[in-house]
N, C-alpha and C positions, 0 to 999 in steps of 0.2 A: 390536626387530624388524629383521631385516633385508633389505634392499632386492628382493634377489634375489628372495623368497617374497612379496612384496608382489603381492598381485592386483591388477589392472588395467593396461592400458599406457599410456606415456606417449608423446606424440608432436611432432612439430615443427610440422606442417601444421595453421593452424588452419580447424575446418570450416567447410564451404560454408553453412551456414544459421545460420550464429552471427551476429547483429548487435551484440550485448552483448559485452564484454570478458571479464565476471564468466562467462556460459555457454562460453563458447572458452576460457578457462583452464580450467575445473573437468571440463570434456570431456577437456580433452589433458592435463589434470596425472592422471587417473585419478581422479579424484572420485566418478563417478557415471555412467550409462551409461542413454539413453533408450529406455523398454520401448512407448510409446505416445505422442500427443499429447499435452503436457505431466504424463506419467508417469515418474518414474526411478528405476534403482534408485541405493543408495548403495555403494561401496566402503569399504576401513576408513578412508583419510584421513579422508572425507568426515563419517563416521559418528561421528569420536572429534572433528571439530570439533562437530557438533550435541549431544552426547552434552554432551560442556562450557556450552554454550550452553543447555540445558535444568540443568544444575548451580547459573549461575549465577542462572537463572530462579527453580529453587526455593526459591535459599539467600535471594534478596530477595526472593517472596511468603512464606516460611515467617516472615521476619524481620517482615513485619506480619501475622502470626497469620492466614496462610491455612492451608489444611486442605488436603492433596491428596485427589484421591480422582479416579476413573475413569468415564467415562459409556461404555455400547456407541457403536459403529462403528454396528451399524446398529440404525434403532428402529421401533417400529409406525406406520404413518400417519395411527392414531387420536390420537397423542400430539400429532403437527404439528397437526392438525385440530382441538382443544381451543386453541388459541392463535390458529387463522385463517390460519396460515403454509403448510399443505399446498395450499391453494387457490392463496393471494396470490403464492408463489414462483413463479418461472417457471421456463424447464428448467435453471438451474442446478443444480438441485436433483433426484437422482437417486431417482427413485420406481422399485421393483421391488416383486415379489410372490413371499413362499416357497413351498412344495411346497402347502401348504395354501389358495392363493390369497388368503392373508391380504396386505392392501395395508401396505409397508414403504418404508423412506427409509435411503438412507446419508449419517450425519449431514454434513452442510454448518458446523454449528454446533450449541449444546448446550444454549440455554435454557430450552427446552423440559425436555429431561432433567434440567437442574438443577434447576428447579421439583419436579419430580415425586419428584425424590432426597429433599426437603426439606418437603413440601408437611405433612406428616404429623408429622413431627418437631417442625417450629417451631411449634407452635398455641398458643404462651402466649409473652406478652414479654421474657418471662424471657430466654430462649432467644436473644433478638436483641442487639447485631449479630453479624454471622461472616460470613466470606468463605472459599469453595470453590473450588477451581482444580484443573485436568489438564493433562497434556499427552498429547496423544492425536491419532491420525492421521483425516485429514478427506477427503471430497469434495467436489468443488462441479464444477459441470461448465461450467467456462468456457468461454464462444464461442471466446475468442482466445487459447490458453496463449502465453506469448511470454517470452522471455530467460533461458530456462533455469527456473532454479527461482527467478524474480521471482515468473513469475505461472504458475504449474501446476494441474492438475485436483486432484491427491492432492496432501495436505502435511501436515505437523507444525507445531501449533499447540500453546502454552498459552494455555487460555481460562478467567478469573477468573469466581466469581459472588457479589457481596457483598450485602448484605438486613439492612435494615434500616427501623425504626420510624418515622423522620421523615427529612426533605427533608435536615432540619440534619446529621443524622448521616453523611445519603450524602454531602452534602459535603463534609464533616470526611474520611470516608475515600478523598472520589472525591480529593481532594488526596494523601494518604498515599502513593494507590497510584502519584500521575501524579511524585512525587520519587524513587517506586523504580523505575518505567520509566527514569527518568535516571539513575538507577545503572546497570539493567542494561544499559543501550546504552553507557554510558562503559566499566564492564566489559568488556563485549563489543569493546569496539575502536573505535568510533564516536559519540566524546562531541559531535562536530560535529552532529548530531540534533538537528531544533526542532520543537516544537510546533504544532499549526497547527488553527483550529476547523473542525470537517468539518460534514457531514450524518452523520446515524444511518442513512441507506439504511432496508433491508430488520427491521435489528435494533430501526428504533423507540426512542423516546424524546426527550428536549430539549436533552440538552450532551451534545455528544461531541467529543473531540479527536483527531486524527490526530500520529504521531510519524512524520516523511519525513528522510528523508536526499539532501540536495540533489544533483541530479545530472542529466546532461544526458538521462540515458538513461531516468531516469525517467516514468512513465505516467502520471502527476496533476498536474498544472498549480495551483501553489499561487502567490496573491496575498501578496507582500512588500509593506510599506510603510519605505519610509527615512528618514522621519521619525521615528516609534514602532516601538510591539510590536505592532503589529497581523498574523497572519500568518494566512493562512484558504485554504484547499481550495476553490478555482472552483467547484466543487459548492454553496459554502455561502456562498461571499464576495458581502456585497448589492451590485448594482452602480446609483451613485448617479451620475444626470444633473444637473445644472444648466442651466435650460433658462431663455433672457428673450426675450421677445417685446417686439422693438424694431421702429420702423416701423410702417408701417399693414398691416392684411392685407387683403391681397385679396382680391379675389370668386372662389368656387370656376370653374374652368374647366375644360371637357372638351378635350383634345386627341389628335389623330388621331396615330399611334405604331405606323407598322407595321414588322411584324416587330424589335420592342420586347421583349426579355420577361425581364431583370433587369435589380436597383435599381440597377446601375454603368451601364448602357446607359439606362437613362431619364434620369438626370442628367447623362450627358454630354450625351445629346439636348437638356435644358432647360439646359444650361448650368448647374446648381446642385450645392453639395457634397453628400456623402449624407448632411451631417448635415440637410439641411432636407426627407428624403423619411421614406417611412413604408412599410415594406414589410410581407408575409404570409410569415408559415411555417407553414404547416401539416402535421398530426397527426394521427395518429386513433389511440382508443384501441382497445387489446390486445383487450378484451373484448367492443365492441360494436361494432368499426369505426366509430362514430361519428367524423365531422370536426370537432378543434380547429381555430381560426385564431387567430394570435397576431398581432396588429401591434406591431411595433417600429419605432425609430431605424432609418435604412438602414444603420448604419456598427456596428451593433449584432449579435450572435448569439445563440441562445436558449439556457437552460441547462437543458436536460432535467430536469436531478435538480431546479430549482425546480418545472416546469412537473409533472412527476411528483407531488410532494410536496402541489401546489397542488390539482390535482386527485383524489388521493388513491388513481391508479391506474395502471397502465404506459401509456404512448404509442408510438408506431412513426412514423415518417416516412409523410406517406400519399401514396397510390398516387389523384393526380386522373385521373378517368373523364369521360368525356365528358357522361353524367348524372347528375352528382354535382351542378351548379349552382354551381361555381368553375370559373373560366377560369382557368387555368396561366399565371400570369405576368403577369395581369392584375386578380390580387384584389385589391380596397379596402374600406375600411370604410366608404363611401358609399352607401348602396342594399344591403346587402347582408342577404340575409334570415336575422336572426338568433334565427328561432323554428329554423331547419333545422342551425345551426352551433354549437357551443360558441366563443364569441367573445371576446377579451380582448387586455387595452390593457396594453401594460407602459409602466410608469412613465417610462421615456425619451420618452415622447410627450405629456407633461405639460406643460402651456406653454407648447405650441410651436403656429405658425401659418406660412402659405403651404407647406404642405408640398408635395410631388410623390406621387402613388399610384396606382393601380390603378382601372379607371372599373367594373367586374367589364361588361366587353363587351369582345371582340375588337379587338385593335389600337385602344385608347383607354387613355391614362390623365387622372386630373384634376391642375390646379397649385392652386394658394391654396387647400388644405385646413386649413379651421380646427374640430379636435376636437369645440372645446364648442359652436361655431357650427353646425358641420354636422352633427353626429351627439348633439350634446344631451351628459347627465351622465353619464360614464361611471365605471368602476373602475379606477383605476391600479394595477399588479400587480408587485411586480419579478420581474422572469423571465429578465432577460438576463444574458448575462454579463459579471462584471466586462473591466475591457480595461488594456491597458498605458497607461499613464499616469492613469490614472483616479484617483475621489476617494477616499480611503483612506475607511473608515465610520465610523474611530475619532477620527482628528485631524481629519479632513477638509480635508487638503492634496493636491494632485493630485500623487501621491507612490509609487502603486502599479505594481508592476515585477513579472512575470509569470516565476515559473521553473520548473520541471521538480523531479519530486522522487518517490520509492521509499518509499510506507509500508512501515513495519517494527514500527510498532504503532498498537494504538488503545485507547479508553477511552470508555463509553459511561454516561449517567445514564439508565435506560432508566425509573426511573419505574416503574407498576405495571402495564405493559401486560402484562405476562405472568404476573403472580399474578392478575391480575383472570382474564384469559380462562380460566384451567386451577386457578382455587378456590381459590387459597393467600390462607389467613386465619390470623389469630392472636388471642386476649383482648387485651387493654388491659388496664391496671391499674385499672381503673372496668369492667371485665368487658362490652366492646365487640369485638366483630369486626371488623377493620382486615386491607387490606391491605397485605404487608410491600412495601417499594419496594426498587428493585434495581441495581447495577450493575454492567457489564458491561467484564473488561477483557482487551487478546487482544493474540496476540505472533506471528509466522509465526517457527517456527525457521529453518527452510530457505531463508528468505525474507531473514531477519536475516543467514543464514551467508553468503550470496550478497551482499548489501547489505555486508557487509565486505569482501570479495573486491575489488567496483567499487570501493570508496574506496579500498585499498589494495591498490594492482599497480601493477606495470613491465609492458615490453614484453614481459619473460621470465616472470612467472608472479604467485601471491597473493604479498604481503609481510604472514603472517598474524599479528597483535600476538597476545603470549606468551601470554594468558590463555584464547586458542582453537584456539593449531595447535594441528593436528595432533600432532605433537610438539614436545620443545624444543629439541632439539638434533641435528643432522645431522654424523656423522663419516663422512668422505670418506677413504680408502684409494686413491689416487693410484697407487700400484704393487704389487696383492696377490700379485703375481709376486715384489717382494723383500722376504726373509726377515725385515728389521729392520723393514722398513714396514709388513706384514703382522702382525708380533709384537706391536710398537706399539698399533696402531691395532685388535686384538683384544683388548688387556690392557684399554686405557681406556672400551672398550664394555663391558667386562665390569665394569670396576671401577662406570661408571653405571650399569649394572643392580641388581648388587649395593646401592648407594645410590639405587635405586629412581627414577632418574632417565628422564624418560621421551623416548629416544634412538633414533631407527633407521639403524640402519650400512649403508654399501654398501659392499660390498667387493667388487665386481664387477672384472676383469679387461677393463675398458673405457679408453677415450679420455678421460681429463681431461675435455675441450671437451663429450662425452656426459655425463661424470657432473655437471658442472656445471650443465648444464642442465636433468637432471631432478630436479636439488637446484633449483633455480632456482621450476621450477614444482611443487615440494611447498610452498615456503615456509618452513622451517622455522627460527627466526628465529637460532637461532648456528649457525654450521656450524664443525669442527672439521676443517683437511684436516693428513694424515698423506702429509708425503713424503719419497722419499727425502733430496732438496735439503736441507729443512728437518732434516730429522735428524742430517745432519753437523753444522750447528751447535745437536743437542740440542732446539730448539724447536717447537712444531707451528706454523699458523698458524691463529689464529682469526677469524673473521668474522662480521659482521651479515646477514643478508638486505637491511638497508635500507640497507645498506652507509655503516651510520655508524661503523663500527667495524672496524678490522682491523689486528692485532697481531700480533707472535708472543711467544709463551710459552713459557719448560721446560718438559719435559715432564712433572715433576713435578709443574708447580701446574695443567696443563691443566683438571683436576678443580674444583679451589678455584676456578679463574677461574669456567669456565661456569656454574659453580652460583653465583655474584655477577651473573654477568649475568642469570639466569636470575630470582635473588630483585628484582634491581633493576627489572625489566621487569616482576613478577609485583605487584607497590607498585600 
């Protein structure tokens, strides 16, 4: 290839609405170009990195006896609606209707479909286990696209679906699959990848793991512990109080608190820290606007995805009315009528006594609230979230450190929630009808390509490891204006063509200081410059992108070197 016919342009100015590193290189290196609110298209750089990246994918799902095979883009709505999912998604989830007013979905994800692929197939045990995978282009219709192609509407995904007869067997293979994820990320460029236990969200089931790539730019806040191995997804991570009730408590007391109306401003009032107050968040749910109220620790915040999961249906921040029967910034668990509220105690409120809270009247709150004493037996629930320093749930050392982090895969033991709902059965060897159990395992190309990008760049563009640029090799022609230079530096592009090396030349009639910098931002990890200088004394000069490396060479073994460097980088 060479440079000159290369579509896309390359530019110096990085854009005004780029906050990520990873989307302002891949914009101005000519990557990809954005068609809509996290929609884009690709160019060829961009295309022969994902192109690779799905190579490697299949050569390690093939390598545990997966089976590719293809599910549509888009599917009937009867299909989601056999499973429960066409209701329960919310608008992420793009619902249309064809010419025929027939109600339709552009797939978000494929379990559905994969059931229905198989359902018919597998009906004897025989048949079990096996695992099906694709790679195939998705929708989901995010609230928030954001960092290019971190987190986009449209994307390229491979998504695994394994089935099998017993618990044991899933997790014979849900292991198989989580040692070839770590192949394919170390492949891929980024063996730095850790594991970390999620929530199953939307997809259901009981183990799932997330694969994050640590970074500050990341959008998941995952709980470390530095003690152990304990590493888990704020979504999923239990967050453990230790609470002693020392001293005497006190008698509940009402006190006057005007213009009072958060848990920072009440305790300075009362002079106490927030850990001895007890505050409300409330909720209401998606479906019936019905009002949660949640009390917590004051120094505590609530984790949706528990609070979601607990009550088994979406929540929304609620909008308090004047006849709703909550005072805004005055709720307490005292007196509060809990035939009218969905009410619940998270477990940081466990043991504890004299708290500070809300009197549910205007400009009142109460001091020396004691749980069991005032409000009788209740349910402790964990729903907050974990917090930096907090109790790991594994060692149980106050141990846990709070960082930022970019899934780039997952893996899911979903169990049999979706052979149940949509009829996939199979005999038994005693001639029984069982459901096959299943799991689920899924990769963002685009998402992966981009996650390499952020680990690996300078100020000047991707630094992309050998086994996903673009290409491999970058020859630089320094002066296509003189005849030796020019000579040179079209013999050795040809000769790597010829040996099927995969190289793209510029030999553009430009500034050095230019051509280097759109080598810069392609990546390409040897670069070969062809100059006049260099060729009075015979040699080219070779280079790394990561600039671990830079020599010169005869021109004769230019060939033999790159293709050493290239083998040794490709290991």
């Amino acid at each position: 290839m060479k440079i000159d016919k290369l579509a896309g342009e390359r530019f110096k100015e990085k854009p005004s609405d780029c906050v990520i590193d990873s989307h302002a290189l891949m914009l101005r290196g000519g990557y990809m170009k954005g068609v809509a609110n996290g929609i884009y298209s690709s160019f060829m750089p961009l295309r022969r990195i994902t192109r690779k990246i799905e190579n490697i994918i299949r050569e390690e799902m093939d390598a545990i006896d997966g089976q590719e095979v293809q599910f549509p883009v888009v599917m009937p709505a009867s299909l989601w609606s056999e499973s429960g999912r066409y209701e329960s998604i919310g608008s992420e989830l793009m619902r249309i209707k064809d010419r025929n007013d027939t109600p339709m979905v552009l797939g978000m994800t494929h379990e559905e479909a994969a059931v229905q692929l198989v359902r018919e197939y597998a009906n004897s045990y025989t048949k079990y286990p096996f695992m099906i995978y694709q790679v195939q282009t998705k929708f989901r219709d995010e609230a928030r696209p954001r960092g290019g192609l971190i987190r986009v509407r449209e994307f390229t995904m491979k998504d695994a679906y394994s089935f099998h007869t017993s618990q044991e067997d899933l997790e014979r293979y849900y292991d198989i699959c989580y040692k070839a994820y770590e192949r394919i990320f170390a492949r891929a460029g980024i063996p730095e990848v850790i594991t970390v236990a999620s929530d199953s969200g939307m997809m259901g089931g009981s183990i799932s793991h997330e694969y994050m790539l640590l970074s500050p730019v990341g959008e998941d806040s995952i709980a470390v512990c530095s003690e152990c191995d304990y590493r888990a997804n704020m979504e999923a991570a239990e967050s453990i109080i230790e609470n002693k009730i020392e001293g005497e408590s006190n008698e509940l007391e009402l006190v006057y608190t005007p213009d009072i109306h958060t848990i920072e401003d009440i305790c300075n009032f009362l002079k106490t820290p927030l850990e001895e107050s007890c505050k409300a968040v409330v909720y209401q749910k998606n479906m019936t606007d019905e009002y949660v109220v949640i009390f917590v620790r004051g120094d505590l915040d609530i984790n949706e995805t528990k609070l979601t999961n607990y009550l088994g249906e979406a929540v929304h921040p609620a909008v308090i009315t004047e006849d709703c029967g909550l005072f805004a910034g005055f709720i307490g668990p005292y007196n509060l009528d809990k035939e009218k509220f969905t009410v619940l105690f998270d477990k940081s409120l466990e043991n504890t006594h004299n708290l500070s809270c809300g009197a549910n009247q205007l400009d009142h709150h109460y001091k020396g609230l004691k749980i069991s004493r005032d409000i009788g037996d209740v349910e402790y629930i964990d729903l907050a979230k974990i917090k930096e320093g907090g109790i790991c749930p594994k060692c149980g050392k106050h141990s846990i450190s709070i960082s930022r982090g970019i899934e780039v895969g997952n893996i899911f033991q979903l169990g049999t929630k979706y052979t149940k709902s949509m009829g996939m059965q199979y005999l038994d060897s005693e001639g029984n009808l069982q459901y096959p159990i299943m799991g689920c395992y899924g990769i963002g190309v685009g998402r992966l390509a981009a996650s390499v990008c952020e680990a690996h760049h300078d100020e000047y563009g991707p630094i992309w490891p050998m086994s996903i640029a673009p290409w491999h090799v970058q020859i630089c022609c320094l002066r296509a204006d003189d005849e030796e230079c020019r000579g040179v530096s079209d013999d050795l592009y040809q000769k790597m063509l010829d040996d099927r090396m995969e190289v793209i030349y510029d030999d553009r009639n430009i500034r050095p200081g230019a051509m280097f910098s759109d080598a810069d931002l392609l990546g390409v990890p040897v670069r070969v410059i062809v100059s006049p200088r260099n060729l009075k004394e015979g040699v080219c000069e070779i280079v790394t992108r990561d600039k671990s490396v830079s020599i010169k060479v005869e021109v004769e073994k230019v060939i033999d070197t790159v293709k050493e460097m290239i083998a040794e980088r490709l290991k």
